[in-house]
C-alpha positions in Angstrom: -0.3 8.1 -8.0 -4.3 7.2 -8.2 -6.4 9.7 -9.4 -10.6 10.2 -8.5 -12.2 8.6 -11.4 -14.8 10.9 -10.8 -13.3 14.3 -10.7 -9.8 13.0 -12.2 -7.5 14.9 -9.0 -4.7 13.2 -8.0 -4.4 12.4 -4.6 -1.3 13.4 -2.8 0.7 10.9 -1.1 0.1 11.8 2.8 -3.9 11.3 1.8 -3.5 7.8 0.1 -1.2 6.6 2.8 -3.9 7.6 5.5 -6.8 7.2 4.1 -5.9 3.2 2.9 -4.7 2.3 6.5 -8.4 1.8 6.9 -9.6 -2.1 6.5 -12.0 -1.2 4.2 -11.5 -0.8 0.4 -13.8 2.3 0.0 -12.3 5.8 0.7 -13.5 9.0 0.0 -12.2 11.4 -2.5 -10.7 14.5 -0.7 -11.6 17.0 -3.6 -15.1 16.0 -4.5 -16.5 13.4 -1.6 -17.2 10.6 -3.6 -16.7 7.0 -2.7 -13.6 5.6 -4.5 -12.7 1.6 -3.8 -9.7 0.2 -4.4 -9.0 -2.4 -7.9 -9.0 -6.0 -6.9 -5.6 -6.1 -9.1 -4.1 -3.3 -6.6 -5.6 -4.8 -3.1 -3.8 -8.2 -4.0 -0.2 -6.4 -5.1 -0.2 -4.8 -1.7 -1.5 -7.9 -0.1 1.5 -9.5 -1.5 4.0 -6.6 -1.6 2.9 -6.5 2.8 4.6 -9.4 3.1 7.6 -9.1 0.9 9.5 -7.5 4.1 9.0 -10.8 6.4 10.8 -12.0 3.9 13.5 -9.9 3.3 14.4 -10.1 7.1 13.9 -14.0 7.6 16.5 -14.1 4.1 18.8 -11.9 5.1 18.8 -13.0 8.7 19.6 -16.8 7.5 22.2 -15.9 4.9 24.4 -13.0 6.8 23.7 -13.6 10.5 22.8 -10.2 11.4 23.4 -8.1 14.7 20.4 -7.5 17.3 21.1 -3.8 15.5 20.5 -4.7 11.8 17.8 -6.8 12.8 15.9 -3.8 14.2 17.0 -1.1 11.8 16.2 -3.8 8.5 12.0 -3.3 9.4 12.5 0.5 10.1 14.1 0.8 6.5 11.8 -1.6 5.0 8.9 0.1 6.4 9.7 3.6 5.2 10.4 2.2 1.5 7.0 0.5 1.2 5.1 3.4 2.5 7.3 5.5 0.1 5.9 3.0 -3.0 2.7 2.4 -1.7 0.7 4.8 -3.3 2.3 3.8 -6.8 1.0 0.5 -6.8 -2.8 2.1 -5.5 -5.3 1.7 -8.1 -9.1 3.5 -7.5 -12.1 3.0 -9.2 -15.9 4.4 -8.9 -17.2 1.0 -8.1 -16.6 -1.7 -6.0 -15.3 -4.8 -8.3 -15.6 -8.2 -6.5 -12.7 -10.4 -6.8 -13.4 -13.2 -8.9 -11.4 -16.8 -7.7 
């Protein structure tokens, strides 16, 4: 779980979860009010690990022909498992680091 590099709290899950649906990398530390963004490293492993369930279906589609019912439950299940690891893979700092190419 990420902690406030300023105060060093650790955020609970159900705050990193809503506070990083925003579009923006900068979110506000709970405890203290200062501006935390998020690493680079950790906006491109969720960038990534966001599309790792497209993939998953499309896969598993091809290879075992699922049912109109797996093909809906498969998303629900992969959705509540990458918002259950989502926070591990969260990463904050004190200032905004621009990603080099």
């Amino acid at each position: 779980m990420p902690s406030c590099e300023n105060c060093g709290q650790k955020w609970k899950w159900k705050t990193i979860v809503l506070k990083t649906l925003k579009l923006t990398n900068k979110v506000n530390c709970p405890y203290c009010g200062k501006t935390q963004y998020i690493v680079p490293k950790s906006r491109k492993i969720t960038g990534i690990y966001s599309f790792l369930p497209l993939f998953v279906i499309i896969l598993s589609n091809l290879i075992f022909e699922l049912e109109v019912r797996d093909v809906i439950l498969l998303p629900a299940t992969l959705l509540i498992v990458a918002l259950g690891l989502y926070p591990f893979l969260m990463k904050l700092s004190n200032e905004d680091k621009i990603v080099q190419p």
